[in-house]
C-alpha positions in Angstrom: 80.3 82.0 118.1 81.6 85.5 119.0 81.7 86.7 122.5 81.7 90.5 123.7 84.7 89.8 125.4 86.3 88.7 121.8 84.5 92.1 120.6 85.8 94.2 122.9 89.8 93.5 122.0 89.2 94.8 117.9 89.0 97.7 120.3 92.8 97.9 119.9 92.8 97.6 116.3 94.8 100.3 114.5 93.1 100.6 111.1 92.2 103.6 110.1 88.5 105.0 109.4 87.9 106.3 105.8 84.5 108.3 107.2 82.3 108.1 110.1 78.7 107.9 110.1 76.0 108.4 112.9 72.2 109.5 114.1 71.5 105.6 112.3 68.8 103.2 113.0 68.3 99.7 111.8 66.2 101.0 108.8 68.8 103.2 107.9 70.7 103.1 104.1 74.1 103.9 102.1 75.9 104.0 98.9 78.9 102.1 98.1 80.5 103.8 94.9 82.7 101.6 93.0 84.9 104.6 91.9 87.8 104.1 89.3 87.7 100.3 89.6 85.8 97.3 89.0 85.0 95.7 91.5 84.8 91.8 92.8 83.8 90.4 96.4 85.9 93.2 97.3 86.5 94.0 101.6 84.0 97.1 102.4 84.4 98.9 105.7 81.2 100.8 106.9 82.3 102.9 110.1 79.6 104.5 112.0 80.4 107.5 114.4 77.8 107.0 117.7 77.9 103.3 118.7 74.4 102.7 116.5 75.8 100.0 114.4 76.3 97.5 117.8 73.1 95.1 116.5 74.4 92.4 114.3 73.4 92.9 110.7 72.7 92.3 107.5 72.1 94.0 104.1 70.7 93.9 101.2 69.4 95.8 97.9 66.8 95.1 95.4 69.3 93.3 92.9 70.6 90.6 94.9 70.3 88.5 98.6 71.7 90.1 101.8 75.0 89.8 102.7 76.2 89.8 106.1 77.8 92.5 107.5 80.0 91.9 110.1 80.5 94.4 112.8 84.3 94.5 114.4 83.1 96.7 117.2 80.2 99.3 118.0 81.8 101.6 115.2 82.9 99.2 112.5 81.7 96.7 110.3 82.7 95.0 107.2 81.1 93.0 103.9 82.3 91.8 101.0 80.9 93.8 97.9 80.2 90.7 95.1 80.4 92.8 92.0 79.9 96.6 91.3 81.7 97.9 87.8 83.8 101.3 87.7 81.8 104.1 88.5 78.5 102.6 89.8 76.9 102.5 93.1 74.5 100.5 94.6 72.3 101.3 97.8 71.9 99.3 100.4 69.6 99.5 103.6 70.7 98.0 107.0 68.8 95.6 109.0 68.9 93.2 111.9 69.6 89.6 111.6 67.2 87.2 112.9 68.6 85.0 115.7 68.8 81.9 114.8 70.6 82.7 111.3 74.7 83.1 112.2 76.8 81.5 110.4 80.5 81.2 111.2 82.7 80.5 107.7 85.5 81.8 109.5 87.2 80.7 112.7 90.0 81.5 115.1 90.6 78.2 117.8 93.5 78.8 120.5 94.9 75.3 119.8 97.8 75.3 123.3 100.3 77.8 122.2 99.3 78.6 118.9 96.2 80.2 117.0 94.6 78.7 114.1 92.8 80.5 111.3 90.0 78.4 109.0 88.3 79.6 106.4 85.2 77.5 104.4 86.5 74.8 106.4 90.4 75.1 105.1 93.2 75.7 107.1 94.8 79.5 106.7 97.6 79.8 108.9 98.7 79.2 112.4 100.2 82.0 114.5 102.9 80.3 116.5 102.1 82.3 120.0 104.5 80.0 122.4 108.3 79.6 121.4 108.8 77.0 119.3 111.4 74.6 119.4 114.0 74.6 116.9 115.5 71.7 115.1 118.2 69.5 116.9 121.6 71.3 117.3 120.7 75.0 117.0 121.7 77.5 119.8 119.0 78.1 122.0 119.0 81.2 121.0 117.4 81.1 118.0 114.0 79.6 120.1 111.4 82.5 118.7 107.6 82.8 119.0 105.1 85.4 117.9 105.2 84.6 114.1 103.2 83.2 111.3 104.0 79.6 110.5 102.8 77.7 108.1 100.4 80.0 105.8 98.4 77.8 103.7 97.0 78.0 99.8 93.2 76.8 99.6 94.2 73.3 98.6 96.5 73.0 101.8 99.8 73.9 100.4 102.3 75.5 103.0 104.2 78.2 100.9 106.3 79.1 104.2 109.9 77.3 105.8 110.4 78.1 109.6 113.8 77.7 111.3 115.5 76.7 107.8 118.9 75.7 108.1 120.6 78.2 106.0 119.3 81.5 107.7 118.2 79.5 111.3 116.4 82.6 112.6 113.8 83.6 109.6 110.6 82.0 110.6 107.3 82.2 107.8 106.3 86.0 108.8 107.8 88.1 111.5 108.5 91.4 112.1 111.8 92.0 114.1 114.2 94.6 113.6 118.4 94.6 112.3 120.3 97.3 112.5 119.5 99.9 115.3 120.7 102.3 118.1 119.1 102.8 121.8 120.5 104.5 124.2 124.1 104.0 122.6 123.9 100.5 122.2 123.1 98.6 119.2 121.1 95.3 119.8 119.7 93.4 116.2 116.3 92.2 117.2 116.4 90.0 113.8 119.8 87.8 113.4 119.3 86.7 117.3 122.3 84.2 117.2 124.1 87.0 117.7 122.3 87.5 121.4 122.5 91.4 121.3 118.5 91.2 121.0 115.5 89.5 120.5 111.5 89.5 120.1 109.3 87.8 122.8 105.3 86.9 122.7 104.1 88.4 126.0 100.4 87.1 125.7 98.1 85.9 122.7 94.4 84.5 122.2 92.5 87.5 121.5 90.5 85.9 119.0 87.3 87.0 116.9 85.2 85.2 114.3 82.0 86.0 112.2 80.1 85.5 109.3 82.6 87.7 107.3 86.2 87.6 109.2 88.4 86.1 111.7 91.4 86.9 113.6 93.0 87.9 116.7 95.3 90.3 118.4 98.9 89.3 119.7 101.3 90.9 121.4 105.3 91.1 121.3 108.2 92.7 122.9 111.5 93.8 121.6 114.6 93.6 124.1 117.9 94.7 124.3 119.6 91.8 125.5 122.7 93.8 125.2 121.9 96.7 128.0 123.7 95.9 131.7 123.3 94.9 134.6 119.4 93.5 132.8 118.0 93.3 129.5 115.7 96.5 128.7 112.2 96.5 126.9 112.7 98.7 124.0 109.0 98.4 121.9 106.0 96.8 122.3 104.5 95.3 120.1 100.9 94.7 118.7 100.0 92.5 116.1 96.5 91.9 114.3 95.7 89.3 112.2 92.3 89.4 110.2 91.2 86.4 107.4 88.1 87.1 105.0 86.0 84.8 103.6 85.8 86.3 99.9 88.3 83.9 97.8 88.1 80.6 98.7 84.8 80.0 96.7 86.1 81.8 93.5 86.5 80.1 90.4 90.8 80.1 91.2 90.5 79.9 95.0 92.8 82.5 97.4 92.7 83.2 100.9 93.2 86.7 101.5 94.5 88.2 104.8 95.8 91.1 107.0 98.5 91.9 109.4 98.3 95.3 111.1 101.8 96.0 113.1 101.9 98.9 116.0 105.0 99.4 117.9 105.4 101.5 120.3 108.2 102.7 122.6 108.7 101.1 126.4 110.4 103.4 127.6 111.1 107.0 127.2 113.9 106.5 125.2 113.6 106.3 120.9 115.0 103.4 118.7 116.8 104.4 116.0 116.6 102.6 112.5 119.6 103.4 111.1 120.0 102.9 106.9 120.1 99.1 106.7 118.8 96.5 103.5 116.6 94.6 105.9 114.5 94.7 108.8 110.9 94.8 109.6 108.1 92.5 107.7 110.1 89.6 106.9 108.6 86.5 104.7 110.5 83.1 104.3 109.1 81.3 101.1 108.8 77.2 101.1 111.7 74.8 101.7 111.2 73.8 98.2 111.5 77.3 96.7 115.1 77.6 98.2 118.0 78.4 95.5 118.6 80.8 92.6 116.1 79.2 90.4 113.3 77.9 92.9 110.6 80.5 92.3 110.1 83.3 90.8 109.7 86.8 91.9 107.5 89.2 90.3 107.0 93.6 91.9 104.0 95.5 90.7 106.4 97.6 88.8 107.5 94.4 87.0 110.4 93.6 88.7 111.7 90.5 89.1 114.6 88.9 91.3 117.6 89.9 88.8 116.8 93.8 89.0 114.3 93.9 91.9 116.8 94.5 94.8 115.9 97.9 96.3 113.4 98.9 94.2 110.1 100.3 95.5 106.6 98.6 94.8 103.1 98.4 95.7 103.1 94.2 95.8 105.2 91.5 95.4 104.9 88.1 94.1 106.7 84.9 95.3 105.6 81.8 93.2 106.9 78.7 92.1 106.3 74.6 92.1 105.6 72.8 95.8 105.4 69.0 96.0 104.8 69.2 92.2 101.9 72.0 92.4 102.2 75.7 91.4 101.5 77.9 94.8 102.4 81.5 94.7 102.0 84.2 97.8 101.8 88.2 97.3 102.4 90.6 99.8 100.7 94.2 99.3 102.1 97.6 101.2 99.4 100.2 102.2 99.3 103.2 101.0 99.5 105.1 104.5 102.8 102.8 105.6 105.6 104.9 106.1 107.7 105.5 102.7 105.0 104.0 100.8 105.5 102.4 98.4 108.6 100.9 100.8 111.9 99.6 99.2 112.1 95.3 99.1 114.8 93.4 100.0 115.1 90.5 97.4 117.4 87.7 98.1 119.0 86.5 95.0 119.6 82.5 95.8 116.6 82.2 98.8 112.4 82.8 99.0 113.3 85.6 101.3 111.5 88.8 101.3 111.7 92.4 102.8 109.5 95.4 103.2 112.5 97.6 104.3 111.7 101.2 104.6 114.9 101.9 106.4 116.6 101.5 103.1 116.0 105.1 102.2 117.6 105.8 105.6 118.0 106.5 109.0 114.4 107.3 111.1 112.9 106.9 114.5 110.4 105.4 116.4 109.8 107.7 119.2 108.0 107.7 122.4 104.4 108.8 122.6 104.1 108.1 118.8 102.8 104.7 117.4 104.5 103.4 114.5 101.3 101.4 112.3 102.3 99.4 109.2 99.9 97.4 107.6 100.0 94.6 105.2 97.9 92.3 102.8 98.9 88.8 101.9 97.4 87.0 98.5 98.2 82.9 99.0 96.6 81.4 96.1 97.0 77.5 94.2 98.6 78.5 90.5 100.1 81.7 89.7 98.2 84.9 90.6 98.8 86.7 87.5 100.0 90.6 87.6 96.7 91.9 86.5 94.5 90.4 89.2 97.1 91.4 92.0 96.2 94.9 90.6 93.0 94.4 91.1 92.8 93.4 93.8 95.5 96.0 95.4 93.1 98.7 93.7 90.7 97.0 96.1 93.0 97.5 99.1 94.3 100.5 98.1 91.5 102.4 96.7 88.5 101.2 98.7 84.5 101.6 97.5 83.5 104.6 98.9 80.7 104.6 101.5 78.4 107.3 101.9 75.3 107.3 104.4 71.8 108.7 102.6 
């Protein structure tokens, strides 16, 4: 079950409030508004502004059961919206859950030096928290932790390759750096063979669970393994991880999750992101996907990997045939990232992916000043065609609206 300790760390989440809502009591009600879009058990976010939604809760309206709402911390909770159709609303009224009626469907378990996500019973992913040890005959360099490895379809299908031989440091998801400057030096936090840089997991097992979503918070550091006489800190890192338990019951089951980075400086000097094709979220596709014709890549501006190179989109698709299955994973950019919708780096000949905003050029991250990026993942058996990744982006990135009566 979920702790207040577990509670009180989504106190360091970074996702941003639509509206804030107070003066409530249990009684109280609101309208979601489906706005432009159709919806279907699409993520809600209900943020209240003076601590009153801390009581565990559920709702419900007069044309279906209550749904649990799952409360992230003393100002915001979270339910998944079954169906509302473009431009309808539906009221709902807040109330307390009787003890006695929790129900977990998803979990986060610190497992020794990893974390493990479930969801309806089905493994989601494990965040690799300890180093990990690579395969016999790599440099010890290349030993990396804090990293996503292996993401999962529904069915158990691992559509991710960690530590593969022909690019030894990209590892499932991860987040490091290429091509920077700090304090006159230039150390590559991702290609760490070259021992200029590199990313370690400072501490992990943050976890949180409930009857809507599971996850936990992580944290990283980026050194400059090139600075004398010592290495020197140059970010820290956050990340987030949060699952939802809204796909894996559809008719084509898909897990859905998000990754909120924040980096901030550790010392008073900036980092410098100079113009580069890579660097930043980074996604290695499945062993089996490897080679010019191993998957396929699909953009939301229909792109695909012979002219999708440095083009701009809102999601990508990576899909293609594992262990004789069809599996396919998308990855969705927020409308609020930096250089939204960012540029991609798309390999031609390897499942390697890129949201690389420093391909539009040279920017900072400075001290005093968080740098969020956040991120959706679609991992789904079959293909996930092009029109329910739009749907379900609309859902991401144009949200219900909420409104307090």
């Amino acid at each position: 079950m979920n702790t207040p300790r577990s509670l009180l760390f989504i106190l360091l989440a970074f996702i941003p409030a639509i509206a804030f809502f107070g003066g409530l009591t249990a009684s109280a009600s609101f309208v979601v508004d489906a706005g432009d879009f159709d919806r279907h058990n699409a993520i809600v976010e209900v943020h209240f502004k003076d601590g009153s939604g801390r009581d565990i809760l559920k709702i419900a309206d007069i044309s279906g059961p209550a749904l649990p709402l799952q409360m992230l911390d003393d100002h915001r909770g979270v339910f998944i919206l079954p169906d509302l159709k473009a431009h309808k609303t539906r009221t709902f009224e807040l109330q307390q859950r009787a003890v006695g009626q929790e129900k977990w469907p998803v979990s986060a378990t610190k497992q020794g030096g990893k974390i493990v996500l479930d969801s309806a019973g089905h493994p989601v992913l494990n965040y690799q928290g300890d180093k990990t040890d690579p395969p016999a005959g790599y440099d010890p360099a290349y030993k990396r932790g804090g990293y996503l490895y292996p993401v999962l379809t529904p069915s158990g299908v691992n559509v991710t390759d960690d530590y593969p031989a022909n690019h030894k440091h990209h590892h499932g998801i991860w987040s490091p750096w290429t091509k920077t400057e700090f304090e006159g030096r230039h150390p590559d936090f991702w290609n760490m063979g070259d021992k200029t840089g590199t990313v370690e997991p400072v501490d992990f097992g943050h976890e949180f669970w409930g009857a809507v979503c599971g996850g936990f918070i992580a944290h990283h550091r980026m050194v400059d393994l090139s600075a004398k006489p010592e290495p020197k800190d140059v970010l820290n890192e956050t990340w987030q991880v949060i699952a939802y338990d809204c796909g894996p019951h559809a008719s084509e089951p898909y897990f859905i999750f998000d990754l909120t980075i924040t980096q901030t400086c550790a010392s008073s000097s900036p980092l410098t992101l100079e113009k580069y094709r890579y660097g930043g979220l980074g996604f290695r596709g499945a062993k089996q996907w490897d080679g010019k014709d191993g998957c396929e890549v699909l953009t939301s501006e229909g792109k695909t990997r012979a002219n999708g190179n440095e083009s701009r989109g809102r999601w990508v698709r990576y899909s293609g045939m594992i262990d004789g299955k069809p599996a396919s994973l998308a990855i969705f950019n927020a409308p609020d990232d930096f250089r939204f919708p960012q540029p991609m780096r798309i390999f031609p000949d390897q499942p390697f992916f890129c949201y690389a905003p420093e391909q539009l050029g040279e920017f900072q991250i400075v001290p005093g000043k968080p740098f969020v990026q956040r991120y959706r993942f679609i991992v789904a058996d079959g293909i996930i065609s092009a029109d329910e990744l739009n749907r379900l982006w609309n859902d991401y990135g144009h949200p219900p609206a909420v409104a307090f009566k």
